[in-house]
PyMOL Python script that loads the backbone (N, CA, C, O; Angstrom):
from pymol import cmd

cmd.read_pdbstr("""\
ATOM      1  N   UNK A   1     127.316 123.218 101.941  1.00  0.00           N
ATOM      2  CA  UNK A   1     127.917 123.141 103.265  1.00  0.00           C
ATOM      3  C   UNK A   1     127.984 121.664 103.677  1.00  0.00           C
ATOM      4  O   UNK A   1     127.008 120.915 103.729  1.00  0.00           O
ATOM      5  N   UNK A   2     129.099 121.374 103.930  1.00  0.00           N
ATOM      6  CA  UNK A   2     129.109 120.179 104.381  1.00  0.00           C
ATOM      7  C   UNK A   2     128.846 119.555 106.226  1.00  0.00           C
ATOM      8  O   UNK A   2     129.028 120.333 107.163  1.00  0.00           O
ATOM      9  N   UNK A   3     128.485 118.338 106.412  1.00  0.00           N
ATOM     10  CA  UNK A   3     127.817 118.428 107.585  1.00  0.00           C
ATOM     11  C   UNK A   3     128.416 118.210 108.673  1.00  0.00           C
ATOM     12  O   UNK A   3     127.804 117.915 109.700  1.00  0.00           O
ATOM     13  N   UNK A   4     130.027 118.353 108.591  1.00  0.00           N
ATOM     14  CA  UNK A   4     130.553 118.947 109.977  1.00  0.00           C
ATOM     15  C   UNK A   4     130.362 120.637 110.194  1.00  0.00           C
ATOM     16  O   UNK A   4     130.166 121.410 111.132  1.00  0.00           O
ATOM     17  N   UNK A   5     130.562 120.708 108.585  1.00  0.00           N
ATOM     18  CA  UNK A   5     129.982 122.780 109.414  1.00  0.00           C
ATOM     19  C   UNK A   5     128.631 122.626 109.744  1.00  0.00           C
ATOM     20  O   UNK A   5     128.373 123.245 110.777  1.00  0.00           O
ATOM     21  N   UNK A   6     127.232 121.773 109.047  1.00  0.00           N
ATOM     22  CA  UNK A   6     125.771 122.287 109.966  1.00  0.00           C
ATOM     23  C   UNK A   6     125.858 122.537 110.935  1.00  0.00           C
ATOM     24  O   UNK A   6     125.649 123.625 111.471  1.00  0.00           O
ATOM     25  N   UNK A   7     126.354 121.083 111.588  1.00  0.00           N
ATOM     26  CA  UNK A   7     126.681 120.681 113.082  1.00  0.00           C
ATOM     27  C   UNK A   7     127.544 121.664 113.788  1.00  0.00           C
ATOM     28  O   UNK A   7     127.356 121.798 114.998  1.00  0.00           O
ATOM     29  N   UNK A   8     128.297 122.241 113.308  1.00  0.00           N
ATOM     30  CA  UNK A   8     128.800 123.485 114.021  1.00  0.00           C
ATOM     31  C   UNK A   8     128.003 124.608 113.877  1.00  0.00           C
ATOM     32  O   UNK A   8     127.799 125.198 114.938  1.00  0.00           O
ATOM     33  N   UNK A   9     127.350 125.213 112.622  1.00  0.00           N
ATOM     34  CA  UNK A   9     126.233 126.296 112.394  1.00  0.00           C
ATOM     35  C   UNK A   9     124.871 125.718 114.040  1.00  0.00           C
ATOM     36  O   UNK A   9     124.493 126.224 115.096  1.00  0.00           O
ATOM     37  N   UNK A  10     124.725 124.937 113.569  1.00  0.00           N
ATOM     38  CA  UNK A  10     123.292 124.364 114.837  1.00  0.00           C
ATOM     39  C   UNK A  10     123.804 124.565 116.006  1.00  0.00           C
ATOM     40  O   UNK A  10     123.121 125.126 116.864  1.00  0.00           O
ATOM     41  N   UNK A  11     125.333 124.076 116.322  1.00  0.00           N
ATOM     42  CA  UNK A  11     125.873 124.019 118.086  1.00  0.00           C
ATOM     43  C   UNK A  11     125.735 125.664 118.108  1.00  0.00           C
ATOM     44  O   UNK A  11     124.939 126.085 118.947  1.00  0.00           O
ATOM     45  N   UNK A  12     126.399 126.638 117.304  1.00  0.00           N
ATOM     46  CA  UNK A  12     126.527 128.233 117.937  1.00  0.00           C
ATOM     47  C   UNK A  12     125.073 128.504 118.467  1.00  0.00           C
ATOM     48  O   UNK A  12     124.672 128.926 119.552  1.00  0.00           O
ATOM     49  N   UNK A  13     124.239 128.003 116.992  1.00  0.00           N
ATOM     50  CA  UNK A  13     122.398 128.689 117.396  1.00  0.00           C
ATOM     51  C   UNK A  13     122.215 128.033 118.540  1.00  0.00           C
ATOM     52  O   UNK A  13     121.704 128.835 119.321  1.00  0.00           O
ATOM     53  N   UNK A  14     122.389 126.807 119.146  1.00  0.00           N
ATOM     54  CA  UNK A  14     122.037 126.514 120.617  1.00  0.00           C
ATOM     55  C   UNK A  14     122.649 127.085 121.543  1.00  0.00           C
ATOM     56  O   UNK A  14     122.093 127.439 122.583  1.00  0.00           O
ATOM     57  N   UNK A  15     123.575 127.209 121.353  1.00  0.00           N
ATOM     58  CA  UNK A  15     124.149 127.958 122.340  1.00  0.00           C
ATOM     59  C   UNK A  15     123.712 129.353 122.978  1.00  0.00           C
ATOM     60  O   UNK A  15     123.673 129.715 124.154  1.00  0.00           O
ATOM     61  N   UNK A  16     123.311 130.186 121.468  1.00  0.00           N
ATOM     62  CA  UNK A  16     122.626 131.537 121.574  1.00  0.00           C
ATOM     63  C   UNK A  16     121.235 131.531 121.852  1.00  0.00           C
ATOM     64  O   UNK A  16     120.535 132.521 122.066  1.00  0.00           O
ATOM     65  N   UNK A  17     120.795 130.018 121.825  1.00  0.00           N
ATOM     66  CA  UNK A  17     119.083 130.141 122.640  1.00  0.00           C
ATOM     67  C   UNK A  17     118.712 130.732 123.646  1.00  0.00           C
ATOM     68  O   UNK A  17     119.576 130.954 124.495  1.00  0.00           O
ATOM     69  N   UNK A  18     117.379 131.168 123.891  1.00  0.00           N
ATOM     70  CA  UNK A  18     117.356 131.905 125.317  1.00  0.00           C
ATOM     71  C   UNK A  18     116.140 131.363 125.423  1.00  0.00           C
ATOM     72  O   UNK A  18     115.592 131.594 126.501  1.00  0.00           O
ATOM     73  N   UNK A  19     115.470 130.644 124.573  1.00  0.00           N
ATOM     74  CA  UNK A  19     114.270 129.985 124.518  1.00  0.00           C
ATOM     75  C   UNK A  19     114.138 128.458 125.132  1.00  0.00           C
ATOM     76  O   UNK A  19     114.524 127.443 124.551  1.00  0.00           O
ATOM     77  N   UNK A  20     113.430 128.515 126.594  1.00  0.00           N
ATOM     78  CA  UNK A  20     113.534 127.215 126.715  1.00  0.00           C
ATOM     79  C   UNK A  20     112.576 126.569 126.260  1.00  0.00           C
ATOM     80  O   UNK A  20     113.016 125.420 126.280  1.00  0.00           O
ATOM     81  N   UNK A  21     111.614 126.525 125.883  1.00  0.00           N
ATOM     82  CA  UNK A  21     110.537 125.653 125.443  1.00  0.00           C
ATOM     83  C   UNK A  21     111.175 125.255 124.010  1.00  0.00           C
ATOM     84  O   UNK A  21     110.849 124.166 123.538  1.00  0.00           O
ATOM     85  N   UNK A  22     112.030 126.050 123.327  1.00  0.00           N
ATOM     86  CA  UNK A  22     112.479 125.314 121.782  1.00  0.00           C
ATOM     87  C   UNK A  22     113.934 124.387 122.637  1.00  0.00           C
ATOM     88  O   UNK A  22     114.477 123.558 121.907  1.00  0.00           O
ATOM     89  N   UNK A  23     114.500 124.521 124.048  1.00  0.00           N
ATOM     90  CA  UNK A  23     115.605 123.741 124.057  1.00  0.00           C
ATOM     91  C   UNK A  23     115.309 122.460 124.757  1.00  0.00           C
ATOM     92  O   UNK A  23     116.055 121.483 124.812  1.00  0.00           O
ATOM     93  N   UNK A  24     113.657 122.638 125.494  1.00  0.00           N
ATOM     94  CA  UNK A  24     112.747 121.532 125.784  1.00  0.00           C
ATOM     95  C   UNK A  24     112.456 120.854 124.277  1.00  0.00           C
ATOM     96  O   UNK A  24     112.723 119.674 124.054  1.00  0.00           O
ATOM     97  N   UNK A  25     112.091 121.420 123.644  1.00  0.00           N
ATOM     98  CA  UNK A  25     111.696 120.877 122.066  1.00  0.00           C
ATOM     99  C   UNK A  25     113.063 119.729 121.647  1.00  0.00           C
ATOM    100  O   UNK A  25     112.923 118.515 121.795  1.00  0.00           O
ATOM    101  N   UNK A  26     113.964 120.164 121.278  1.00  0.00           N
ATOM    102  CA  UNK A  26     115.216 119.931 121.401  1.00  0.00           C
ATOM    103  C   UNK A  26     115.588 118.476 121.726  1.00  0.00           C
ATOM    104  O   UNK A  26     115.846 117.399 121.190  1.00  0.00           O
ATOM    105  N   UNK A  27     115.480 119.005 122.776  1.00  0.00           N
ATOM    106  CA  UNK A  27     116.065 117.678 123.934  1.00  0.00           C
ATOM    107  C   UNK A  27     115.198 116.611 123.426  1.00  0.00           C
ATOM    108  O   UNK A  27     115.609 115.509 123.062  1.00  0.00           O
ATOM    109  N   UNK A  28     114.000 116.990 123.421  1.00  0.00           N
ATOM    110  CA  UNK A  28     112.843 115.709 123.313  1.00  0.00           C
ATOM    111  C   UNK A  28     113.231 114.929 121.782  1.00  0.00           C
ATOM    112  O   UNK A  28     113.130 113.712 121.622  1.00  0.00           O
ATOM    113  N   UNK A  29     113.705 115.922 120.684  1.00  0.00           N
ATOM    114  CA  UNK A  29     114.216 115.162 119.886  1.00  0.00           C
ATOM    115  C   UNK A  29     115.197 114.742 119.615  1.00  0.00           C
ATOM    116  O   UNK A  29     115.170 113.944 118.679  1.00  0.00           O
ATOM    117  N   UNK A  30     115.993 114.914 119.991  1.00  0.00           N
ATOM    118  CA  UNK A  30     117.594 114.443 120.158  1.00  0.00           C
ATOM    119  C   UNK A  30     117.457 112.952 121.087  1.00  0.00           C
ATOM    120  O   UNK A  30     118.174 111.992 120.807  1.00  0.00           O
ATOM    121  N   UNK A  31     116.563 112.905 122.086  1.00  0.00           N
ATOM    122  CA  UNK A  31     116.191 112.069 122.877  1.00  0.00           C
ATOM    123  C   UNK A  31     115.421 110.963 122.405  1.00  0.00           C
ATOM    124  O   UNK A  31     115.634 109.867 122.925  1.00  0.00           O
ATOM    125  N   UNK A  32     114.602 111.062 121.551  1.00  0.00           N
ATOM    126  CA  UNK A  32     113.668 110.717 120.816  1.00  0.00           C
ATOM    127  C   UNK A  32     114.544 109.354 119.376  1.00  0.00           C
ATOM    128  O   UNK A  32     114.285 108.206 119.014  1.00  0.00           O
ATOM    129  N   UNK A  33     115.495 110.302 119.049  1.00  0.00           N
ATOM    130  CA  UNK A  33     116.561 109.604 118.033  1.00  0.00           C
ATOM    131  C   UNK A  33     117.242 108.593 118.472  1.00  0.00           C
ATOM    132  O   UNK A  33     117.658 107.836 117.595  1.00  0.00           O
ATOM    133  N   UNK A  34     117.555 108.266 119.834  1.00  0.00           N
ATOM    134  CA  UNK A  34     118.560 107.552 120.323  1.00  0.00           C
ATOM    135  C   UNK A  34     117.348 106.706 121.058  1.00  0.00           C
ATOM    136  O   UNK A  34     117.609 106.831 122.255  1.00  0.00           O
ATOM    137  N   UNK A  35     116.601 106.208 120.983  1.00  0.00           N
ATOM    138  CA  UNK A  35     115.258 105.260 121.225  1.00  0.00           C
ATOM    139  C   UNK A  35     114.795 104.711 119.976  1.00  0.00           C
ATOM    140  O   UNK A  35     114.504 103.536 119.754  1.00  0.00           O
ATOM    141  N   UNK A  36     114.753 105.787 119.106  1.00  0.00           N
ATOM    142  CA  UNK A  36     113.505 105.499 118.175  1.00  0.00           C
ATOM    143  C   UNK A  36     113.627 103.630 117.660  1.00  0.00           C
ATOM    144  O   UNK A  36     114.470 102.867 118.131  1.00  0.00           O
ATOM    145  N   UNK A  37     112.526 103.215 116.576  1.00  0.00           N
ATOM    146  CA  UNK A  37     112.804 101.465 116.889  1.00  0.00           C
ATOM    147  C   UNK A  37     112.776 101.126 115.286  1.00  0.00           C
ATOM    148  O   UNK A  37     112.588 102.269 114.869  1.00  0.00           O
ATOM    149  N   UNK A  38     112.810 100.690 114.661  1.00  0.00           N
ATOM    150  CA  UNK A  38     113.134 100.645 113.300  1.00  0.00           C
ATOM    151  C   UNK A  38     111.061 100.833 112.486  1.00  0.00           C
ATOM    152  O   UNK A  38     109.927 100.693 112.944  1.00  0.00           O
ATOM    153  N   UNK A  39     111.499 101.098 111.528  1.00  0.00           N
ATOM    154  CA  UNK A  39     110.278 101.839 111.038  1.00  0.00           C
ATOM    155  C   UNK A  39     109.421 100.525 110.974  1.00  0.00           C
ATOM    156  O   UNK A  39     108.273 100.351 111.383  1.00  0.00           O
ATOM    157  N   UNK A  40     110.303  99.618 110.336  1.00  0.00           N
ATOM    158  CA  UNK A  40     109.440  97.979 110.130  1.00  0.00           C
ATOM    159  C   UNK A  40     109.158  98.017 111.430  1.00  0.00           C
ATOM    160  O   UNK A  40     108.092  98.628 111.354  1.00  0.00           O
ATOM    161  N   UNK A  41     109.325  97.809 112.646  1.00  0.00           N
ATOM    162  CA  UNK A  41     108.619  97.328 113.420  1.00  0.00           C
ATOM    163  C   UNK A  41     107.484  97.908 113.750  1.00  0.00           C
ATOM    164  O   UNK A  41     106.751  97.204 114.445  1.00  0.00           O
ATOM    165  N   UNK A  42     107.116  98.904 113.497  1.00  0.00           N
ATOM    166  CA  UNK A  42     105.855  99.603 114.151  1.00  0.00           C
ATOM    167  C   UNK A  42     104.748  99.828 113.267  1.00  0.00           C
ATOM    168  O   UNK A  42     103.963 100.763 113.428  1.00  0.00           O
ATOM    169  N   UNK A  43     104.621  98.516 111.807  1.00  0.00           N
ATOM    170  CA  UNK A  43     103.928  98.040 110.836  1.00  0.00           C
ATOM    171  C   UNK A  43     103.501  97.107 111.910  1.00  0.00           C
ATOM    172  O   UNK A  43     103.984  96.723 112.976  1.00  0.00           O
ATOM    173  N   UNK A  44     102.079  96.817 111.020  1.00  0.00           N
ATOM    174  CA  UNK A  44     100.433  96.257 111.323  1.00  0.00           C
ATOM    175  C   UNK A  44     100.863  94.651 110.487  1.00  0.00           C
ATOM    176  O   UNK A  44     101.106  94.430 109.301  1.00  0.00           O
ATOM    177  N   UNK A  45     100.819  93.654 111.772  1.00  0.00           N
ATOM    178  CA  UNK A  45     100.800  92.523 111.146  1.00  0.00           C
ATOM    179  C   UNK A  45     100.833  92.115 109.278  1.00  0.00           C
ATOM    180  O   UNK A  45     101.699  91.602 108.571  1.00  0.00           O
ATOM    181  N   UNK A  46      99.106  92.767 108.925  1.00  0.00           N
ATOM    182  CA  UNK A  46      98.823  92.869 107.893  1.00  0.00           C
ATOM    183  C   UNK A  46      99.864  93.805 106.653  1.00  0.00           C
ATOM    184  O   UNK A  46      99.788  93.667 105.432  1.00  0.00           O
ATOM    185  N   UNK A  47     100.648  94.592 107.282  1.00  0.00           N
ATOM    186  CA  UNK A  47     101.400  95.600 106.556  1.00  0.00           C
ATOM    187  C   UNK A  47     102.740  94.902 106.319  1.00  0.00           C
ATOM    188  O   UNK A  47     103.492  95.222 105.398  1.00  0.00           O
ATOM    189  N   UNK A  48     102.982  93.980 107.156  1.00  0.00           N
ATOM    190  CA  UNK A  48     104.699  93.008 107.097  1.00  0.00           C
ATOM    191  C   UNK A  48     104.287  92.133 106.281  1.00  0.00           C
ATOM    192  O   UNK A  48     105.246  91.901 105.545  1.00  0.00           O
ATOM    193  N   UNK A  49     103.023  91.221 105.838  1.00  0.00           N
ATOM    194  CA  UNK A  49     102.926  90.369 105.049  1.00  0.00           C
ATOM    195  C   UNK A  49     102.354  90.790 104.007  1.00  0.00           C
ATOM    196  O   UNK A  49     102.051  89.946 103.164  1.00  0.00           O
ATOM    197  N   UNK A  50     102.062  92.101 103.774  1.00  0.00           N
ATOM    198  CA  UNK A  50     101.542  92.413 102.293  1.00  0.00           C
ATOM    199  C   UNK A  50     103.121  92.838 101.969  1.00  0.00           C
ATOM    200  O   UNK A  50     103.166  92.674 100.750  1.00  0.00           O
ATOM    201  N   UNK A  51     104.558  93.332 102.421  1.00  0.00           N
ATOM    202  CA  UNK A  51     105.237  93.692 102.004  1.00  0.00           C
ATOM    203  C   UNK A  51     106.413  92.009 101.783  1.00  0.00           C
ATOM    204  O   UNK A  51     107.213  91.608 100.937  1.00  0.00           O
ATOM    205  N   UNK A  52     105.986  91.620 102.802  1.00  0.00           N
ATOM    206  CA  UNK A  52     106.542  90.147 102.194  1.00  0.00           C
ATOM    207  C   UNK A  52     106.120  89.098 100.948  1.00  0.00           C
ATOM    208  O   UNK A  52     106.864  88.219 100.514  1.00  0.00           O
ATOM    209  N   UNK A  53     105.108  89.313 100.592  1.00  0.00           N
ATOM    210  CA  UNK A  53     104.093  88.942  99.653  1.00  0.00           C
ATOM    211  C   UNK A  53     104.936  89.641  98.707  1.00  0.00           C
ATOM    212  O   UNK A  53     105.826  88.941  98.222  1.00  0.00           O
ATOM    213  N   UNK A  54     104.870  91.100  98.240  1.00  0.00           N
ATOM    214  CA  UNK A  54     105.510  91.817  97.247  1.00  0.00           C
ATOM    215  C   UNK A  54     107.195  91.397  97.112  1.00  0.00           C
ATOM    216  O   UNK A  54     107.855  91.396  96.073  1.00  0.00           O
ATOM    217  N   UNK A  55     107.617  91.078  98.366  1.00  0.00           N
ATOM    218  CA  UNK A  55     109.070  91.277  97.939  1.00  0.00           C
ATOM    219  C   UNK A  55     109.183  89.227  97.615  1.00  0.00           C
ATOM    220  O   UNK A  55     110.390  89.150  97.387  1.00  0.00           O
ATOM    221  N   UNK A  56     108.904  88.461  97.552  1.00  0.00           N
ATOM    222  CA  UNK A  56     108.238  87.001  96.978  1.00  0.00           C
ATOM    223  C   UNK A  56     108.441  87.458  95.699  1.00  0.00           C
ATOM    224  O   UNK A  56     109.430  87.555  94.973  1.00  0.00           O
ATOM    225  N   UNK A  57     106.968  87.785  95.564  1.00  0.00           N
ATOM    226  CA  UNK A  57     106.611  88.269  93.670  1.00  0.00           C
ATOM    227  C   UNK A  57     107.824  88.758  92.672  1.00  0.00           C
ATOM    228  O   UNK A  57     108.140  88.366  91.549  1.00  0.00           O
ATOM    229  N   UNK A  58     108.655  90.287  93.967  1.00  0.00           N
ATOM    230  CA  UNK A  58     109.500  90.467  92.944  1.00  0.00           C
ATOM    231  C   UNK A  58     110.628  89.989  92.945  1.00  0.00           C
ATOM    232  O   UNK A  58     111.412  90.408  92.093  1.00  0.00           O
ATOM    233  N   UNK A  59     111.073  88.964  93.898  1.00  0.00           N
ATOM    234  CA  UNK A  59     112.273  87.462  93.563  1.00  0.00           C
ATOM    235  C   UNK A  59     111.742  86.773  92.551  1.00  0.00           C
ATOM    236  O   UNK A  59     112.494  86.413  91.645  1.00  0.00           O
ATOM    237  N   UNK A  60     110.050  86.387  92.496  1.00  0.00           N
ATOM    238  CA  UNK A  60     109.916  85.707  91.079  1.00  0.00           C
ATOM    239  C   UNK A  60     109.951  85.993  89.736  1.00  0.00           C
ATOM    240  O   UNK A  60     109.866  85.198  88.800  1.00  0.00           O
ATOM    241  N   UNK A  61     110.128  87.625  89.699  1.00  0.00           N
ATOM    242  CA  UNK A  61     109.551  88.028  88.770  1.00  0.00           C
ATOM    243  C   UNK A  61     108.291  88.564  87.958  1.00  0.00           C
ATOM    244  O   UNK A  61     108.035  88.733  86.766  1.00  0.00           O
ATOM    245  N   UNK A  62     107.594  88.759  89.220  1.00  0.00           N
ATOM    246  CA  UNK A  62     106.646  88.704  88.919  1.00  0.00           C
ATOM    247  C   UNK A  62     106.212  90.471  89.313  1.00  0.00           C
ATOM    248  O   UNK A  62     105.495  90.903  90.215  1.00  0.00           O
ATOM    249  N   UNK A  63     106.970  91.196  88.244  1.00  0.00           N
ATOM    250  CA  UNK A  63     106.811  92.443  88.128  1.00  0.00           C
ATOM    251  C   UNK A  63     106.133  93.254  87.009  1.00  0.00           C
ATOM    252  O   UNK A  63     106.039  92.758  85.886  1.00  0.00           O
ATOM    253  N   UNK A  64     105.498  94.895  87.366  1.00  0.00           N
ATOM    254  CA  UNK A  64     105.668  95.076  86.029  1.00  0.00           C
ATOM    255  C   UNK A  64     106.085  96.437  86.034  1.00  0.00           C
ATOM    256  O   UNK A  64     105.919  97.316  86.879  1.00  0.00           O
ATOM    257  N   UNK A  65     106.963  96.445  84.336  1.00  0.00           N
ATOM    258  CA  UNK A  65     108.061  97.365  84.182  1.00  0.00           C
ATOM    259  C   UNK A  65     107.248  99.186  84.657  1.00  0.00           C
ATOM    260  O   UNK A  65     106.198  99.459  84.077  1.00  0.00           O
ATOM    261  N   UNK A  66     107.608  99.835  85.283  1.00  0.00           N
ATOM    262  CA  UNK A  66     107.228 101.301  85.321  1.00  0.00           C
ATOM    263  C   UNK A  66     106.898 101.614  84.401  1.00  0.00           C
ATOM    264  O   UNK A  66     105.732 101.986  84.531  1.00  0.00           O
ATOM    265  N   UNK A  67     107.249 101.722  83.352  1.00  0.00           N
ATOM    266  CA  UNK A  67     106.542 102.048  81.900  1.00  0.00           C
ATOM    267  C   UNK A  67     105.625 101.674  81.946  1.00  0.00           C
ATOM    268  O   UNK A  67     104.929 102.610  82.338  1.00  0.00           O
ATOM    269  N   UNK A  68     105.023 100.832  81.802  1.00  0.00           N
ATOM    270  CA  UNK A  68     103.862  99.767  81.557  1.00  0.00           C
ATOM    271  C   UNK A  68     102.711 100.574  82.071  1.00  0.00           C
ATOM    272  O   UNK A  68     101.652 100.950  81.568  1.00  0.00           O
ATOM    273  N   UNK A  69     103.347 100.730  83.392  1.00  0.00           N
ATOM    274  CA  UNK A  69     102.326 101.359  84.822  1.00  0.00           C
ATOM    275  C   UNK A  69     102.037 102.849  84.301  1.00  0.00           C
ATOM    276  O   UNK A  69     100.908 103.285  84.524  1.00  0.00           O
ATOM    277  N   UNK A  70     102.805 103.536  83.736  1.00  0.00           N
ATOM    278  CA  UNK A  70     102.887 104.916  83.474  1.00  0.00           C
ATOM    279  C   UNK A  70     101.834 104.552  82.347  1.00  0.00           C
ATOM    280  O   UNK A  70     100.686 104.682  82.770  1.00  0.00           O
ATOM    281  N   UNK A  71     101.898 104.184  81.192  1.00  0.00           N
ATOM    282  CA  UNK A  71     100.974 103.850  80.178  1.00  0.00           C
ATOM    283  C   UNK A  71     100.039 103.533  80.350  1.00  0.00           C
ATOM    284  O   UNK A  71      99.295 103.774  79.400  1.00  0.00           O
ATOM    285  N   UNK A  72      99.316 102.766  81.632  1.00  0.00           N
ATOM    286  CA  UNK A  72      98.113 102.135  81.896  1.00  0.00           C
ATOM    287  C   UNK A  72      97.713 103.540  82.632  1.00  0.00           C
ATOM    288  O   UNK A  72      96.522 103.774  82.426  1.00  0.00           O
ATOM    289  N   UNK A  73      98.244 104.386  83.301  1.00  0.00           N
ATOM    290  CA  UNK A  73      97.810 105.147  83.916  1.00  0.00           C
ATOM    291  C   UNK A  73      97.074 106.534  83.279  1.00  0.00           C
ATOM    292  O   UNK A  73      96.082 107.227  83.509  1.00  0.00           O
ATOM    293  N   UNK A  74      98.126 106.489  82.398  1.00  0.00           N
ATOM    294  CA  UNK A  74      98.132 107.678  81.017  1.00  0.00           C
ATOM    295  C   UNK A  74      96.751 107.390  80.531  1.00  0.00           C
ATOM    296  O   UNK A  74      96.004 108.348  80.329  1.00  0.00           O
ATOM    297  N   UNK A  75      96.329 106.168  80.320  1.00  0.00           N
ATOM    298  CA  UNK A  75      94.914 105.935  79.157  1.00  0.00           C
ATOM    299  C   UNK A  75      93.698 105.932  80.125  1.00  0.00           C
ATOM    300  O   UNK A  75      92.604 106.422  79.844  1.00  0.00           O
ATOM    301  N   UNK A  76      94.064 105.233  81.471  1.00  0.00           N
ATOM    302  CA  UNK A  76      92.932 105.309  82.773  1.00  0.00           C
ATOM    303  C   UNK A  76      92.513 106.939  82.792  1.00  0.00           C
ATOM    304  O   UNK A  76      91.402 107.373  82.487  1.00  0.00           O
ATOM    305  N   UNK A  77      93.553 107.654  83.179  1.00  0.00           N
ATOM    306  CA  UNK A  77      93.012 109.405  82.810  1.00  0.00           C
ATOM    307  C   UNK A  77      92.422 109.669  81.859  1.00  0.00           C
ATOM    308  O   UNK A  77      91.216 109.893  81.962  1.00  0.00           O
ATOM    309  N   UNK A  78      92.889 109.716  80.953  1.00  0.00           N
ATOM    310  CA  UNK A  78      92.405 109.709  79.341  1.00  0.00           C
ATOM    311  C   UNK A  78      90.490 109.469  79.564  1.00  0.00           C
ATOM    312  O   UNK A  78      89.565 110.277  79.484  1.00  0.00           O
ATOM    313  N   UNK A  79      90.514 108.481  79.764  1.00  0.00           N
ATOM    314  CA  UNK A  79      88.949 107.447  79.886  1.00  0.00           C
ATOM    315  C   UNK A  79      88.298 108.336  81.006  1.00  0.00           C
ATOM    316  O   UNK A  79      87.106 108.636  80.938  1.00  0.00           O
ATOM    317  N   UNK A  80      89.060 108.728  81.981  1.00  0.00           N
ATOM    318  CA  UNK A  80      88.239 109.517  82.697  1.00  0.00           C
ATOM    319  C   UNK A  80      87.593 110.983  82.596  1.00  0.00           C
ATOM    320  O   UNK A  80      86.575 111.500  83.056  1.00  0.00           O
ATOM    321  N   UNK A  81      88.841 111.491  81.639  1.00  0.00           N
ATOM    322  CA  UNK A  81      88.070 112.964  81.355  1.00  0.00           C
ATOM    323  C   UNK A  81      86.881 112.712  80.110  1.00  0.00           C
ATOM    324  O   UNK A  81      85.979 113.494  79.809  1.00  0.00           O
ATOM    325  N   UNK A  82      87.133 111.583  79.591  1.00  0.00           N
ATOM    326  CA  UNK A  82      86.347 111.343  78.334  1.00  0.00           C
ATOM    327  C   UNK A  82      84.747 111.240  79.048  1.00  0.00           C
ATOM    328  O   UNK A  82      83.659 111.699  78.701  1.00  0.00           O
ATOM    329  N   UNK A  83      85.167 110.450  80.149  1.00  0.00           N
ATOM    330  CA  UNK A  83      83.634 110.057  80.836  1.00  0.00           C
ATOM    331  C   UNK A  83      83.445 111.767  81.684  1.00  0.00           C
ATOM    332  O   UNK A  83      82.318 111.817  82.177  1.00  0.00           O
ATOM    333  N   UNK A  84      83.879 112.480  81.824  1.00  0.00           N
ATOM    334  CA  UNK A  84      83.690 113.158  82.724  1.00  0.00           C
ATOM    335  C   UNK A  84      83.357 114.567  81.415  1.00  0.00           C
ATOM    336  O   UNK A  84      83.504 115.710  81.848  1.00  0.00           O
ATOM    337  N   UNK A  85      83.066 114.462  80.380  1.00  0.00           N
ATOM    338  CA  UNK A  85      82.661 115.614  79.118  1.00  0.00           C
ATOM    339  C   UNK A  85      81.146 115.372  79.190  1.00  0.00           C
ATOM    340  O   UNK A  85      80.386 115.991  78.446  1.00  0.00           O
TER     341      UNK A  85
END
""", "prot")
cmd.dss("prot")
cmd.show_as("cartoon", "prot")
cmd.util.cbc("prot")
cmd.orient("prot")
């Protein structure tokens, strides 16, 4: 379904509400959307410069490939059930 029909499927169901506490619900989010403030901003000092730090590193290159990570992770388990027999 494409999302001019949702948007028409959702307008009939509001319409057929009889429930006000779900058209209080509603409102508050529809209301809520047209405020809301971008997700970055409502990060912790500490949370904007650990993500600036990372995005630095990976302009330098200074990455490592997913594989790599998947493989280191694969043998870290490994080691753990071994310790855990």
């Amino acid at each position: 379904m494409d999302i001019q029909a949702e948007k028409y499927h959702l307008i009939q169901q509001i319409v057929n509400l009889q429930d006000k506490n779900i058209i209080s619900k509603l409102k508050e989010l529809l209301n809520s959307q047209s405020t809301t403030t971008d997700w970055y901003d409502e990060l912790t000092l500490s949370q904007k410069t650990a993500i600036e730090k990372s995005l630095k590193q990976a302009d330098n290159g200074e990455t490592i490939p997913h594989s790599v990570v998947k493989k280191q992770i694969r043998q870290k388990i490994q080691q753990l059930k071994k310790n855990a027999s």
